[in-house]
C-alpha positions as a Markdown table, in Angstrom:
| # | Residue | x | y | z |
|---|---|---|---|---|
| 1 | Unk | 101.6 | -20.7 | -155.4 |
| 2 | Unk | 99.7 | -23.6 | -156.4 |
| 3 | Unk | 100.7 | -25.6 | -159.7 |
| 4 | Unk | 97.5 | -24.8 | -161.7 |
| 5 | Unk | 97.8 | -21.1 | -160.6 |
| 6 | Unk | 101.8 | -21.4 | -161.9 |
| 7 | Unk | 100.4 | -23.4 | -165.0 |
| 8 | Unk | 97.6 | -20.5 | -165.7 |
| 9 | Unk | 100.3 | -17.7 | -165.7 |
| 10 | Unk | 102.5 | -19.6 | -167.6 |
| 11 | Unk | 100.2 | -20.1 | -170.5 |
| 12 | Unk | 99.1 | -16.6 | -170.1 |
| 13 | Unk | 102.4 | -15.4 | -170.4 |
| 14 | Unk | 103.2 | -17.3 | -173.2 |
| 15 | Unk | 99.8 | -16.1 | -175.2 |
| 16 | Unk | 101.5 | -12.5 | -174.9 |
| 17 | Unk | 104.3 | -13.5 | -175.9 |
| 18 | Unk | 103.7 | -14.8 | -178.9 |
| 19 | Unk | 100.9 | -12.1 | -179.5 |
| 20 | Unk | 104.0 | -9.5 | -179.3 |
| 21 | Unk | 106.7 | -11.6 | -180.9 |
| 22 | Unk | 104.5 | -12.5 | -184.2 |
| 23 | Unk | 102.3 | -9.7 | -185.6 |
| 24 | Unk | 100.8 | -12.6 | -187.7 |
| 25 | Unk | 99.6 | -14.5 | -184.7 |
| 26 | Unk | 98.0 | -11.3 | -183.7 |
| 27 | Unk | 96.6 | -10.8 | -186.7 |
| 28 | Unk | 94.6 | -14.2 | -187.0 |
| 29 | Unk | 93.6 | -14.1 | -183.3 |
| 30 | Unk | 92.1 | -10.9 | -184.6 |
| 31 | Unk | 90.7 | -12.2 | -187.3 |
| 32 | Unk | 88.9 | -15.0 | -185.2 |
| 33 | Unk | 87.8 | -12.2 | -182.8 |
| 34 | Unk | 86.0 | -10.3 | -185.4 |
| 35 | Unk | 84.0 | -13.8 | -186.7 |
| 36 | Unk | 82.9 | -14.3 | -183.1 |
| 37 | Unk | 81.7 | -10.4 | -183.2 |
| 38 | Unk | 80.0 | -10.9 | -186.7 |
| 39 | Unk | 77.8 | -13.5 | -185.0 |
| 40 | Unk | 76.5 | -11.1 | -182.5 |
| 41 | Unk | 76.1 | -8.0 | -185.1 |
| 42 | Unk | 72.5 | -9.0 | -185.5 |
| 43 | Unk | 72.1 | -7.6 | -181.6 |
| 44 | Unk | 72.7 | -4.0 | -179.8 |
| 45 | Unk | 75.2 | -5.4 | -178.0 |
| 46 | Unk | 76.8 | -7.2 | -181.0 |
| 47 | Unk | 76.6 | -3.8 | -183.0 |
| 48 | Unk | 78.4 | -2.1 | -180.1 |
| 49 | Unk | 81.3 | -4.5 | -179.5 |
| 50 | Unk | 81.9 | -4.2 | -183.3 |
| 51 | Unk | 82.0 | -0.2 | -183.1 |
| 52 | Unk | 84.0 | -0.2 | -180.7 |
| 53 | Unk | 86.4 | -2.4 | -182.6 |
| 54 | Unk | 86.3 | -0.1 | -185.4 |
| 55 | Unk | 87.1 | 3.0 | -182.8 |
| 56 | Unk | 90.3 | 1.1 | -181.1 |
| 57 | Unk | 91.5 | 0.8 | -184.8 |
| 58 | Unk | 90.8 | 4.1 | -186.0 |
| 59 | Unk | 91.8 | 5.5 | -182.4 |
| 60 | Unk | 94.8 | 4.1 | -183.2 |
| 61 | Unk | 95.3 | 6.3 | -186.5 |
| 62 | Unk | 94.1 | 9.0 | -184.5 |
| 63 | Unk | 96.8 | 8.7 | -182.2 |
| 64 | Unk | 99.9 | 8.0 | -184.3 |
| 65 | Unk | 98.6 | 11.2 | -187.0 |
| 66 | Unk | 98.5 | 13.1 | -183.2 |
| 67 | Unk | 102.2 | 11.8 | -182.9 |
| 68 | Unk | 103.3 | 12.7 | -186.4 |
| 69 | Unk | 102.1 | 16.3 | -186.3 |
| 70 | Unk | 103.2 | 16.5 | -183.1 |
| 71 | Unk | 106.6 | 15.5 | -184.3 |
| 72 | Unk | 106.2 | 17.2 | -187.5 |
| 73 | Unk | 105.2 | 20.6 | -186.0 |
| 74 | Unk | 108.1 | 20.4 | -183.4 |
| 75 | Unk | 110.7 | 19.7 | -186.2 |
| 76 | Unk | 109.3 | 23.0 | -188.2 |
| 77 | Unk | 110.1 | 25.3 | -185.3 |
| 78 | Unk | 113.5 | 23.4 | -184.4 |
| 79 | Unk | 114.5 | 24.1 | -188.0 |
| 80 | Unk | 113.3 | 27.6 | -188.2 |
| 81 | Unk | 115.1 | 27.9 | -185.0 |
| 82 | Unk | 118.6 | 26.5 | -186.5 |
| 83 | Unk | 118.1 | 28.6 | -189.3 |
| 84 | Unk | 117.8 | 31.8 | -187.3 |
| 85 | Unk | 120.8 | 30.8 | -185.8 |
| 86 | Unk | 122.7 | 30.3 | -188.7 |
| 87 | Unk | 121.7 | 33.6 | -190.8 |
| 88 | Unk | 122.6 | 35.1 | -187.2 |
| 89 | Unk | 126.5 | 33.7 | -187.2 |
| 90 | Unk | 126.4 | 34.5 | -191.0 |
| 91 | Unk | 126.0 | 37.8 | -190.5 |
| 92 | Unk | 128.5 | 37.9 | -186.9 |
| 93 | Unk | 130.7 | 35.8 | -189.5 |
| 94 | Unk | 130.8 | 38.7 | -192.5 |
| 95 | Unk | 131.3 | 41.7 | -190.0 |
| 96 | Unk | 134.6 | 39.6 | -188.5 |
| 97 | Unk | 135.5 | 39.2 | -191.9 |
| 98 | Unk | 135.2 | 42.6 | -192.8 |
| 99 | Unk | 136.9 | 44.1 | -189.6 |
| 100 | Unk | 140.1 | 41.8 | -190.4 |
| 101 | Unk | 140.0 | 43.2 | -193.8 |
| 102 | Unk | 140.1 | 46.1 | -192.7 |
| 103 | Unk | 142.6 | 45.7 | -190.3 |
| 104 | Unk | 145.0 | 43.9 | -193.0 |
| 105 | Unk | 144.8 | 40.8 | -191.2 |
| 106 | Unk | 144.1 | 38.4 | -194.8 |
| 107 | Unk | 145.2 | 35.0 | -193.2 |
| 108 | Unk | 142.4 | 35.3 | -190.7 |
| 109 | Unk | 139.8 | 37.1 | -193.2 |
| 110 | Unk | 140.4 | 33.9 | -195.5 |
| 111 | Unk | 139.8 | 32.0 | -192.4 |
| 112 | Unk | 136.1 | 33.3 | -191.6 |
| 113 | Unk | 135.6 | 33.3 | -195.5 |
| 114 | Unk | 135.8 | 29.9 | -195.5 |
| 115 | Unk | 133.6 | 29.8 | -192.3 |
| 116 | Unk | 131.2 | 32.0 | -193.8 |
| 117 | Unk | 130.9 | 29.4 | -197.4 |
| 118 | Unk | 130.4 | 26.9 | -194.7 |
| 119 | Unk | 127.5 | 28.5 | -192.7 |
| 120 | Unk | 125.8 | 29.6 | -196.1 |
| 121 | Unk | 125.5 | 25.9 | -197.5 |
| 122 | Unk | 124.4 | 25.0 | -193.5 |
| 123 | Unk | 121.5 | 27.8 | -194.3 |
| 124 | Unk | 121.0 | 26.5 | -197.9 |
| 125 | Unk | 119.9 | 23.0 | -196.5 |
| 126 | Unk | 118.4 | 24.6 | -193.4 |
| 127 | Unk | 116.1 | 26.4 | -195.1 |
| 128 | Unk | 115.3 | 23.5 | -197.0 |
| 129 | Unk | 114.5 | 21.9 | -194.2 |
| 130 | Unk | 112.0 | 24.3 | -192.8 |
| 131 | Unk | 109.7 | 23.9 | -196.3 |
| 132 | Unk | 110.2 | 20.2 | -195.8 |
| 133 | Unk | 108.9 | 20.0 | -192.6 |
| 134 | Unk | 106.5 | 22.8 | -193.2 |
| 135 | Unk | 104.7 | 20.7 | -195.8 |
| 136 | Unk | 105.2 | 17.6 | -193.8 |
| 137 | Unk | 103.3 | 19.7 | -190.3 |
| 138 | Unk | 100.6 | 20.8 | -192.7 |
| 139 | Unk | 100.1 | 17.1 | -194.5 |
| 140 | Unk | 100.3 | 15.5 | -190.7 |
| 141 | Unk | 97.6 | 18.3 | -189.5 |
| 142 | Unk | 95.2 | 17.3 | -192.4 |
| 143 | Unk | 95.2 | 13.6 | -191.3 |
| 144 | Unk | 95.2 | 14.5 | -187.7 |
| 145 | Unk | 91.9 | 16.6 | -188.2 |
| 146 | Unk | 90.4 | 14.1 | -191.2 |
| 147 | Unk | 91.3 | 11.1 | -188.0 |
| 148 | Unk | 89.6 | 13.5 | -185.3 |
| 149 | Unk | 86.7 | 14.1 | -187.3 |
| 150 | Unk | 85.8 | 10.2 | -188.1 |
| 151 | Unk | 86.5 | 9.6 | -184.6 |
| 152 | Unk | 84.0 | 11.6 | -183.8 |
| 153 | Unk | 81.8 | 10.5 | -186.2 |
| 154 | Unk | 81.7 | 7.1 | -185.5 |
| 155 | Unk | 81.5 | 7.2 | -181.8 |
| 156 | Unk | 78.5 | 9.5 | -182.3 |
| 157 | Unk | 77.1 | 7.2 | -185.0 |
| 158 | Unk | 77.8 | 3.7 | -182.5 |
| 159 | Unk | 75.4 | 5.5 | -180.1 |
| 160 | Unk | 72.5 | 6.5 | -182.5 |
| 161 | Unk | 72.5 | 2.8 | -184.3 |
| 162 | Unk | 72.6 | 1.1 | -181.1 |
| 163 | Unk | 70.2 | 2.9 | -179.6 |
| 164 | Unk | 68.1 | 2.3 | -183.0 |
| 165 | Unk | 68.7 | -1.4 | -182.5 |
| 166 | Unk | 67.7 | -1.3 | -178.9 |
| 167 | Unk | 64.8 | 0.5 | -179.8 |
| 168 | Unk | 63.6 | -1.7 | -182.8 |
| 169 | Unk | 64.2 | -5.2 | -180.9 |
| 170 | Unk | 62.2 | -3.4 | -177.6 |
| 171 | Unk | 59.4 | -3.0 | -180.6 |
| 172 | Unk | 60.1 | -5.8 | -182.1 |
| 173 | Unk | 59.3 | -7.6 | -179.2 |
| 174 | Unk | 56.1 | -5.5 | -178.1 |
| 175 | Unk | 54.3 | -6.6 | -181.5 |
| 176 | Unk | 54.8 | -10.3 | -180.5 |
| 177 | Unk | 53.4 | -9.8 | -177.3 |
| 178 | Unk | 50.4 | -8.2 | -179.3 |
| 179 | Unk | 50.4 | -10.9 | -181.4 |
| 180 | Unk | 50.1 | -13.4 | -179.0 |
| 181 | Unk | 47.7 | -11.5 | -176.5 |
| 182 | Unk | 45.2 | -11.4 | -180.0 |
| 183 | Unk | 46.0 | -15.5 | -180.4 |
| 184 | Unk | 42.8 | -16.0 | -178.4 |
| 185 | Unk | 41.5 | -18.9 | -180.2 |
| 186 | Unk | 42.6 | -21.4 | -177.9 |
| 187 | Unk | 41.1 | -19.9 | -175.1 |
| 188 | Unk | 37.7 | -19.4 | -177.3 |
| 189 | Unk | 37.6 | -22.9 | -177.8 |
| 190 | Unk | 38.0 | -23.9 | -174.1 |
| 191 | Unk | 35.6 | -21.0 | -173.6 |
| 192 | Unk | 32.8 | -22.6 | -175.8 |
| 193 | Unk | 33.5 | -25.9 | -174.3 |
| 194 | Unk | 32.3 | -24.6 | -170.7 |
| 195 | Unk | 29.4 | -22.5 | -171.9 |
| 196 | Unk | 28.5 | -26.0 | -173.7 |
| 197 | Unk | 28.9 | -28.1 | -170.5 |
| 198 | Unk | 26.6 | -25.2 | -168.7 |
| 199 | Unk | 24.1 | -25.8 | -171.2 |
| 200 | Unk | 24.2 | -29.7 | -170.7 |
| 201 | Unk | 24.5 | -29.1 | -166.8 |
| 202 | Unk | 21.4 | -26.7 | -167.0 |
| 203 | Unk | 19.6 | -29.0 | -168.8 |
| 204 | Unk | 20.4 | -32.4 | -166.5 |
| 205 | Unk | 19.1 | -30.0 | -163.9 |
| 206 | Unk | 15.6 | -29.3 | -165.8 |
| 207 | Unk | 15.2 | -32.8 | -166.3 |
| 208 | Unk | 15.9 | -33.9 | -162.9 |
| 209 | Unk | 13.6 | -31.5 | -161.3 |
| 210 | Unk | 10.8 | -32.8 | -164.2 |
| 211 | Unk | 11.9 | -36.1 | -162.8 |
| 212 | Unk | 11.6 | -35.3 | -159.1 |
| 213 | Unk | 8.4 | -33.8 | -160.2 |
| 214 | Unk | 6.4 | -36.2 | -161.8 |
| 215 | Unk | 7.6 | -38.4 | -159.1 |
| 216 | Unk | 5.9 | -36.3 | -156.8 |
| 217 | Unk | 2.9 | -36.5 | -158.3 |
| 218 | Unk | 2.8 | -40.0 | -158.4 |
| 219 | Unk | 2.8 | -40.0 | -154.7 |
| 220 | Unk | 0.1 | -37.5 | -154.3 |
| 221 | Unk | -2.1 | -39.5 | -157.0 |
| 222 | Unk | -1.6 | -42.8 | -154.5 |
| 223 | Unk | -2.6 | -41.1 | -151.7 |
| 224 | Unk | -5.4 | -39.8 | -153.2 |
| 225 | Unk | -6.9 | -43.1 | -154.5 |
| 226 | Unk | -5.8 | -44.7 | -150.5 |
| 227 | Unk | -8.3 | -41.6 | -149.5 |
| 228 | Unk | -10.9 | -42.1 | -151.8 |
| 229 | Unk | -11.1 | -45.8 | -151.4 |
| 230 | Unk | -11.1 | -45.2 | -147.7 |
| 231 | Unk | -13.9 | -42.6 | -147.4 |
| 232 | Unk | -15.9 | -45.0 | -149.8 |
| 233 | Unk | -15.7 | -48.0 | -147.7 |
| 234 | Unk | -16.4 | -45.7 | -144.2 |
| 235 | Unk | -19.7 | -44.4 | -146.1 |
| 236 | Unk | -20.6 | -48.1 | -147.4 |
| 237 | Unk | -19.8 | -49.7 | -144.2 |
| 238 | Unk | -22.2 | -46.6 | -142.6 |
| 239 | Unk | -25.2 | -47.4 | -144.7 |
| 240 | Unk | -24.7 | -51.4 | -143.7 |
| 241 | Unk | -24.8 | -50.9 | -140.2 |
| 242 | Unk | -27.7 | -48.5 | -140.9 |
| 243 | Unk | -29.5 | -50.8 | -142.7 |
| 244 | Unk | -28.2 | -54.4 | -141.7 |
| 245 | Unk | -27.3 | -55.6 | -144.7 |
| 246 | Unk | -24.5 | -57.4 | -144.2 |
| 247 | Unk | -20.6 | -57.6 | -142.8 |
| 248 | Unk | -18.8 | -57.7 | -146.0 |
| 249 | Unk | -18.5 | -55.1 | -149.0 |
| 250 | Unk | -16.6 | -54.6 | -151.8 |
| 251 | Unk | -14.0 | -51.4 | -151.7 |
| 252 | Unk | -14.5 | -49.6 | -154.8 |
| 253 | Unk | -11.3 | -48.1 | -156.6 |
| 254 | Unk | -10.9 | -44.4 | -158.4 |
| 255 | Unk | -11.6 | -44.1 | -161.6 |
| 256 | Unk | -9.3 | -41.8 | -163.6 |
C-alpha cells in the first residue's frame, strides 16, 4: 500500500473516530452539513437533499418508538406470563398447605404458609407490573403510529414539492425562452439596416443604368451628326462635279 493511500485511511479513520467518540463533533459537522444544504434549498435537488435529512432524523424516531414498543409489548406478555405463573404456584402452594393441615403435619403447613405470603407479595408486584407495562405498550404504540404516520407524510410530501419545484423551474425557464424569442428588436434593427442598403443598392442601380443610358445616346447623337455631315458633303461634292464649280466646299454641321 502506497503512503498516500495509508495517509487517506488514516485520516478517514480518525474522522470516524472522533465522529463516534464526541457526539458534539457530530453535532457541528451536522450543523455545517445543513448550511451547505440551505444553500441549495432554493433548487429541486436542494429541497430533496433537505427532505431527506429531515426523514433520516425522523426515521430515526421511527425506529427507536418501533424498538420501545417492541420492548414494551414483549415485557407486557412476559409479565402477564410471570403472573400466571405465580397465581398458578399460589394456588398448588394453598392446596399443599391444606393437605398438611389435614394431615397434622403443622411444621410443614407453617412452611408453605410462609411460601404462600411470599408468592402473594411476588403477585402483588407482578401484577403491578403488568399495568405498568401495559400503559407503557400503549404510550410506545401511540408514538410508534404518530412516528409512522409523519414518516409517511413527509416522504409523500418531499415527492409532491419537488416535483412542484421541478415543474415551476422547467416553467420558469420556458417563459425566459419566450421572452427572449419576443426580444426581436435587435434583429429588426439589423433587418431595417438591409432593407435600407437594398434601397440604396436599387437606387445606385437606376442611376447607373440612367448613366449608361444617356451615355449611349451620346454616342448615337455623334454618329448621327458624322452621317449627316457626310451625306451633305457627298451631295455637295455631287452638284460640283455636276456643275464644275470648283474642288473645295465647306462641310456643313447639324443643327440641333
Amino acid at each position: 500500500m502506497s503512503l498516500g493511500s495509508l495517509l487517506v485511511l488514516l485520516g478517514l479513520g480518525l474522522f470516524i473516530a472522533v465522529m463516534i467518540m464526541f457526539p458534539e463533533a457530530r453535532a457541528l459537522f451536522k450543523g455545517f452539513t445543513r448550511l451547505f444544504i440551505r444553500d441549495m434549498a432554493s433548487t429541486p435537488e436542494g429541497a430533496r437533499a433537505i427532505y431527506e435529512e429531515k426523514i433520516n432524523d425522523l426515521q430515526e424516531v421511527y425506529n427507536k418508538a418501533d424498538n420501545s414498543y417492541k420492548l414494551a409489548a414483549g415485557k407486557y406478555e412476559q409479565s402477564k406470563t410471570e403472573l400466571g405463573q405465580l397465581q398458578s404456584r399460589l394456588h398448588k402452594v394453598e392446596k399443599q398447605c391444606e393437605e398438611l393441615v389435614k394431615d397434622g403435619n403443622m411444621e410443614l403447613a407453617a412452611v408453605k404458609a410462609e411460601e404462600r405470603q411470599d408468592i402473594i407479595e411476588k403477585i402483588a408486584n407482578a401484577d403491578d407490573m403488568v399495568t405498568k407495562y401495559e400503559e407503557a405498550t400503549r404510550q410506545a404504540q401511540l408514538i410508534y403510529k404518530q412516528a409512522e404516520k409523519q414518516l409517511k407524510k413527509l416522504k409523500a410530501e418531499k415527492e409532491e414539492v419537488v416535483q412542484r419545484m421541478k415543474d415551476n423551474q422547467n416553467l420558469n425557464e420556458l417563459y425566459n425562452n419566450l421572452d427572449e424569442l419576443k426580444n426581436t428588436e435587435g434583429v429588426d434593427k439589423l433587418l431595417e439596416a438591409v432593407k435600407d442598403k437594398d434601397k440604396e443598392l436599387s437606387q445606385m442601380a437606376a442611376g447607373a443604368k440612367v448613366v449608361h443610358q444617356n451615355k449611349l445616346d451620346t454616342k448615337l447623337q455623334i454618329a448621327e451628326k458624322e452621317a449627316y455631315r457626310q451625306e451633305t458633303f457627298d451631295y455637295l461634292k455631287s452638284l460640283q462635279n455636276k456643275y464644275g464649280t470648283g474642288d473645295k466646299i465647306a462641310i456643313p454641321t447639324r443643327k440641333n
